[in-house]
N, C-alpha and C positions, 0 to 999 in steps of 0.2 A: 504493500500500500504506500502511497506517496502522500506522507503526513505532512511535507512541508506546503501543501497545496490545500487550497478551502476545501472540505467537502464536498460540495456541490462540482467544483472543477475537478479534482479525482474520480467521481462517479462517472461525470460525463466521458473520461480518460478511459476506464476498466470496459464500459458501453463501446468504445472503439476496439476494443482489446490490447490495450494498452494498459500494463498494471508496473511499471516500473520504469523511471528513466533512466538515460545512458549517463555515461558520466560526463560528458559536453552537455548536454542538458541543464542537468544539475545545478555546475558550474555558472551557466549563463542565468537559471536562476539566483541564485546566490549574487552573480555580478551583474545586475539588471537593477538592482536597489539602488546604486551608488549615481552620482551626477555626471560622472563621466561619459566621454563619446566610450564608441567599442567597438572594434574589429573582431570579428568571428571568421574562422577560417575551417573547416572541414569535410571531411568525404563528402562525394554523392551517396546518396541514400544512408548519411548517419543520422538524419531526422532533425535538421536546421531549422524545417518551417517552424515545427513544433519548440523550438527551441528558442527562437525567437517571439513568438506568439505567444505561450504559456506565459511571460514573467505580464504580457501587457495584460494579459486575463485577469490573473491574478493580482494585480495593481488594484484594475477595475474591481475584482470582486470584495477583495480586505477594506477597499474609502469607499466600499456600498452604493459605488457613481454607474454599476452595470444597467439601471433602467433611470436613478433620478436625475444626472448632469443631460444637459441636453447639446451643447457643442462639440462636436468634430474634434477629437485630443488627438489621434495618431494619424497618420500618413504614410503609407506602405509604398516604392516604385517598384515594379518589374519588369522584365526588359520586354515580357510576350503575354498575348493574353490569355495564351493556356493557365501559363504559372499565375496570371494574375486570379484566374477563377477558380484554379486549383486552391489556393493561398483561400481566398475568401472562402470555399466551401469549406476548410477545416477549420478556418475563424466559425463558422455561423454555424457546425455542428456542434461546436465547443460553447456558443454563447448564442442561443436560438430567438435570447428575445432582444437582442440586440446588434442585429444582421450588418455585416458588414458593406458598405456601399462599393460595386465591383466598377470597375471604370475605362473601358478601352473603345477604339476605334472599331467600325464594319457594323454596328448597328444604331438606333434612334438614341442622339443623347437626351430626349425627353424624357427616358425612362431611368435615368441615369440622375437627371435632375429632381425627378421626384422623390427618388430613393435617397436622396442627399437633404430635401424639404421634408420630406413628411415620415421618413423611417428611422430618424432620428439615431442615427452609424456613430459608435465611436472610432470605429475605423474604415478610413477610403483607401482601397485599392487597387490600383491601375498602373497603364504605360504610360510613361511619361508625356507621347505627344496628347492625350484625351485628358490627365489631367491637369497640362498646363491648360490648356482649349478652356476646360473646366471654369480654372482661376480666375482665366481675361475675359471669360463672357459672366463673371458675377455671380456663376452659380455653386462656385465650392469656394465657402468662407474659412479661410487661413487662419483667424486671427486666436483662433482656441488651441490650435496643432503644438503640443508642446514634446514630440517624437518624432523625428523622419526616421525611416529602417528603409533600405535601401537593398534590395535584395539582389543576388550575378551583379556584384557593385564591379567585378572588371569590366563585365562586357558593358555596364550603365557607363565609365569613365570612356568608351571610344568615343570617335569623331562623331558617328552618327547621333549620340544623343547626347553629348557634349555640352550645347545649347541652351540644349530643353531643358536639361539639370540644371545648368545656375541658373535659368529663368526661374525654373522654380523654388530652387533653394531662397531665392531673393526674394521670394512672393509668403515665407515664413517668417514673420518678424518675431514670433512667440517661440519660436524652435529653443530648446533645453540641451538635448541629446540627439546625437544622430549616430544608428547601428548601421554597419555597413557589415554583409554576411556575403560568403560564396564559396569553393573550393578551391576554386585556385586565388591569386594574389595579382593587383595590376603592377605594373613596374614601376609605376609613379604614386607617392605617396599623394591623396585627393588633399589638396591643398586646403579643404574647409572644413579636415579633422580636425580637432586641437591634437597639438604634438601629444598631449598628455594621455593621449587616449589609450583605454584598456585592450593590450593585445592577446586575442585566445586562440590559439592554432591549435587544433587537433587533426593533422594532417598526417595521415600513416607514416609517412618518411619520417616527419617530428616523433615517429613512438604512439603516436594515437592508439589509444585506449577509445576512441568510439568508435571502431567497427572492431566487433569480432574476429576471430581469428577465420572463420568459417564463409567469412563475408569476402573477403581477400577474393580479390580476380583472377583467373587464369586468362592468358593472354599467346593466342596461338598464331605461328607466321601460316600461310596457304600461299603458295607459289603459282602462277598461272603461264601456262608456257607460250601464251601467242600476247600481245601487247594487249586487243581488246577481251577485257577479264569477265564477260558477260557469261560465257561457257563455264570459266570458273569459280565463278557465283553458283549457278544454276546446280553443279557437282557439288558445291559446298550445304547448301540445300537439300539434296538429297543426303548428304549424311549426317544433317543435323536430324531429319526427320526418322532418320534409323536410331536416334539419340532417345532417352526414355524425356529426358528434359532440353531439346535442342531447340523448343518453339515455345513461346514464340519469339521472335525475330525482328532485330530493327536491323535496315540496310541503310547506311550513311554515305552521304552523296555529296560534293562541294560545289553543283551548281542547280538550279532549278528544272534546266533542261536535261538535264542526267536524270531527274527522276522519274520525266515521262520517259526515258530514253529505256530505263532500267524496268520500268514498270509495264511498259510496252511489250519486253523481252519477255517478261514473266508470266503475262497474262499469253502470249502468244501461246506458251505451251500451258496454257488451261491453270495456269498458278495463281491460286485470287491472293491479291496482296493490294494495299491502301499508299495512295500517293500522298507525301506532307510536305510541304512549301510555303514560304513567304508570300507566294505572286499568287495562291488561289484564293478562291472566294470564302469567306470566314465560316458560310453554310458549308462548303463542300472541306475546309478544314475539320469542322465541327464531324461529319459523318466519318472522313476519316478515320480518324481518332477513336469514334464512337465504335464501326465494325472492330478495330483493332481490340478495342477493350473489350468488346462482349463476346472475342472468338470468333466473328465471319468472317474475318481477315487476320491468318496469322501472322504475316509478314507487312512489314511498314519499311516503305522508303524514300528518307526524308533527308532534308539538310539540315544546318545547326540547329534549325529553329526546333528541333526536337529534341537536341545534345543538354539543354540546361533546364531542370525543374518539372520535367514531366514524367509523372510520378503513376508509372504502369506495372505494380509491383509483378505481374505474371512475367515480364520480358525475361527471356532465359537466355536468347545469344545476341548480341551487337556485331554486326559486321563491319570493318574500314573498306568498303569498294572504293571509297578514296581516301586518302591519309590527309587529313587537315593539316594546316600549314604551322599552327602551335601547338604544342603540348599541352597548352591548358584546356585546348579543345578533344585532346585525345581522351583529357583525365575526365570532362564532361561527358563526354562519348560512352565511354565503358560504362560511367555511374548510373546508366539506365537500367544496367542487370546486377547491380548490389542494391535492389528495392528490397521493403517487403519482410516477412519473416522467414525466406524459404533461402536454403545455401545461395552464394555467388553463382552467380551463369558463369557467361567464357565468351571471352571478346577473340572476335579472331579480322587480321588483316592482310586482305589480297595486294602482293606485288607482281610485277608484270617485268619481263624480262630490260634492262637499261632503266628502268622506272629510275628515278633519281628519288632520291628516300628524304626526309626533314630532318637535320640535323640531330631533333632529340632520340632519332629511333635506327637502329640496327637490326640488322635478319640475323647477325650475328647471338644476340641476347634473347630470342623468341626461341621455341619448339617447333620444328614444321608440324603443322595435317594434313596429312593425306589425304587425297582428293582423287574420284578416278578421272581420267584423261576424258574428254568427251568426243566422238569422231567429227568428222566435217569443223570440227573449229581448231584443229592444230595447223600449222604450215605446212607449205607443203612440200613434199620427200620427210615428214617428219615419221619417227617409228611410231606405227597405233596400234601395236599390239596389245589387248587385254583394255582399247579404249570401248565406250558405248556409245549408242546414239543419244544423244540431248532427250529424243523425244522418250526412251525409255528411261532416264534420270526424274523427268519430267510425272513418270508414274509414280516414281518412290514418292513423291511428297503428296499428302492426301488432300484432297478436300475438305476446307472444314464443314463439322457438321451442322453449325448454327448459321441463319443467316440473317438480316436486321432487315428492320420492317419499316418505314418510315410513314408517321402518321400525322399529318398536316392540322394535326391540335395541340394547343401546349396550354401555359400557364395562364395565357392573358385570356384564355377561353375557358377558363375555370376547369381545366381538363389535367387532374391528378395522377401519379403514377395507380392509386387503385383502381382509378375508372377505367387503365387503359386496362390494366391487370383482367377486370371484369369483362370490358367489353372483350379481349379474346378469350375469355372463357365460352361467356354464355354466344355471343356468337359467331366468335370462328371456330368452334370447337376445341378448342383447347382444351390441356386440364393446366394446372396453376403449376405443376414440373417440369413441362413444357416451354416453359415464359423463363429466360435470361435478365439480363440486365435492361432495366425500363429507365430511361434518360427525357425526362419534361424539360423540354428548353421552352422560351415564351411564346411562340408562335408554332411550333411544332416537337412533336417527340419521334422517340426510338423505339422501337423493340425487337428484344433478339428472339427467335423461336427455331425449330429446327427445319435446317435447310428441306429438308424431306415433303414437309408440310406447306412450305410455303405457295403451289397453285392452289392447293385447296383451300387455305386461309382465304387467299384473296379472292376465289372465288366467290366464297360464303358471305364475303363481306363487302363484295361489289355495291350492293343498294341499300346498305346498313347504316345508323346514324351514331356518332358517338357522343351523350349527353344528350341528346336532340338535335345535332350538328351535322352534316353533311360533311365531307371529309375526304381529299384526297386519300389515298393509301398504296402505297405499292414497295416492292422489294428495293432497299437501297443496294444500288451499285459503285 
């Protein structure tokens, strides 16, 4: 039991399954009291958000200010709006009657502004460009903010949001304390730390004590014998899926066009996998993500925008189909499959014959895996002896069995995860075992159910009304 926490914020911890903190936790509560700035520095998946989050909770809960203070106290940045909504969902399961206000670009900021008037947030949430927007259009009042926490504070110091940050740091005249959190470290110390500030690294090379022994990554080289590594992807694939724990899988890409490029490939041979990008639409991000999480898509291929804070505890391999250009992106990369309570995955990285490699990394220091040769993609006079065809590679990895249902109702239609629960009972037939992961966004939901089922789902539910609503429906692709 975690007696150093109110009651009521324990309870809600144990209801997560969470009954014990790490000792970076601990730590950051204990050093979260003090007036001081603070640097936090450790692993992916050693449990930062919580770590960060927990001292403001508990702040709130011990001065009794969780429902009576009525002003805006803290101010969260994140660099993306996955991590920003992710971030506010574990605030608002932690503190249900006092929701966090979530804040980014791609959809109405009218709903945004309301939640900021009339839901009365002690914490706003968001990327930097929605809520400087915010500040200069008069609808998010600064003047009570006495916390900025600053979340991937390296990737927030680059050029591209460079700007946006002292705009906004400038737009806090109440600011106290400001927590800057991530895994890796920028090279320049943020000029609007105070020198004096608290530094906590718990980074495994420092001796960190917050990942387990068990957590620790295995990190395997895979050699590709023709320069384009598409062929040796698709073998690496197949022997993930002969693996009891090889899926599921993020594939990491370093341009946008690489991922239709890679996802093209995959689907070619009947491989369902989810594309993730900067440049797509925040709806077709959104499902993305969503198949990947519920199981209709074991595989994800995506660029950085998925390397920091997306927190998909099932991911079991990460693949480099390109090796990013820093090491602090490599240490993001891998941190996708040390989520969770379940062992470390195992990152593995494709090089290609002259491939010129990034200074922090060697084939030298890695283990090779074996991979079988695939035919029609080696050079040619090359030996293919004991190769196979792609398209039989292409069978070893199966089909998932679930597939998601897209239902054109959500929240601002009074349309709850039990209504949708019901409505495929009682009339697509379902039974309630049947039903995966149900996701109410505000204008439309998710649901997973089993790929087997889904023409007869939809057929049953062709002229069907949900609540009294009329209702697109059909299988997300």
């Amino acid at each position: 039991m975690m007696t150093e926490l109110t009651p009521a914020l324990s309870s809600r911890l144990e209801a997560m399954g969470i009954r014990r903190l790490n000792a970076m936790q601990q730590s950051m509560l204990a050093a979260a009291g003090s007036a001081a700035d603070l640097l936090l520095l450790s692993p992916p998946g050693s449990g930062k958000t919580l770590a960060f989050l927990l001292p403001v909770l508990h702040e709130l809960e011990k001065s009794g200010r969780t429902v009576s203070e009525k002003s805006l106290r803290f101010l969260l940045l994140s660099p993306s709006r996955e991590l920003a909504v992710q971030t506010a969902s574990v605030w608002n399961s932690l503190l249900p009657e006092r929701k966090a206000a979530c804040c980014y670009g791609g959809h109405l900021m009218a709903d945004e502004r309301r939640r900021l008037r009339e839901g009365n947030p002690a914490l706003a949430v968001g990327t930097p460009g929605r809520i400087l927007d915010l500040i200069e259009k008069g609808y998010l009042e600064t003047g009570g903010i006495r916390l900025l926490i600053i979340d991937e504070f390296d990737k927030m110091m680059e050029l591209g949001f460079r700007e946006t940050m002292q705009k906004i740091r400038e737009s806090l005249p109440a600011v106290e304390r400001r927590w800057l959190v991530s895994a890796t470290e920028s090279p320049d110390f943020p000029d609007f730390l105070r020198r004096d500030a608290l530094r906590m690294d718990y980074r495994e090379e420092e001796g960190s004590t917050a990942m387990p022994e068990e957590k620790r990554l295995k990190v395997w080289h895979v050699t590709s014998p023709v320069p384009d590594k598409l062929a040796t992807l698709l073998s690496l694939l197949a022997a993930l899926a002969e693996k009891e724990d090889g899926f599921p899988a993020v594939v990491f890409v370093n341009y946008r066009e690489a991922v239709d490029r890679v996802c093209g490939f995959l689907q070619k041979y009947r491989i369902v996998c989810s594309p993730f990008h900067g440049g797509m639409e925040q709806n077709l991000r959104e499902r993305s993500l969503y198949r990947f999480r519920s199981g209709s898509s074991r595989v994800l291929v995506a660029t950085d925008l998925a390397a920091r804070g997306l927190d998909i505890p099932e991911i079991r391999s990460v693949i480099h189909y390109h090796l990013p250009l820093q090491q602090e992106q490599f240490v993001h990369r891998n941190g996708r499959s040390t989520r969770g309570n379940h062992p470390a995955g195992a990152a593995y990285w494709i090089s290609a014959p002259q491939e010129k490699l990034p200074p922090y990394l060697s084939a030298d220091d890695y283990e090779e895996q074996p991979v079988a040769p695939v035919r029609g993609f080696l050079p040619e006079g090359a030996d293919e002896e004991g190769s196979v065809f792609p398209q039989a590679l292409a069978r070893r990895i199966p089909v998932p069995e679930t597939a998601t249902l897209y239902i054109g109702r959500g929240r601002k239609d009074k349309v709850s995860r039990a209504d949708i629960l019901g409505f495929l009972c009682k009339k697509g037939g379902l039974k309630g075992s049947d039903i995966g992961l149900i996701d109410v966004r505000d204008h439309h939901s998710y649901a997973a159910i089993p790929r087997r089922k889904v023409r007869e789902v939809l057929a049953l539910l062709r002229q069907e009304k949900i609540k009294g609503q009329r209702t697109l429906i059909e299988e997300a692709e």
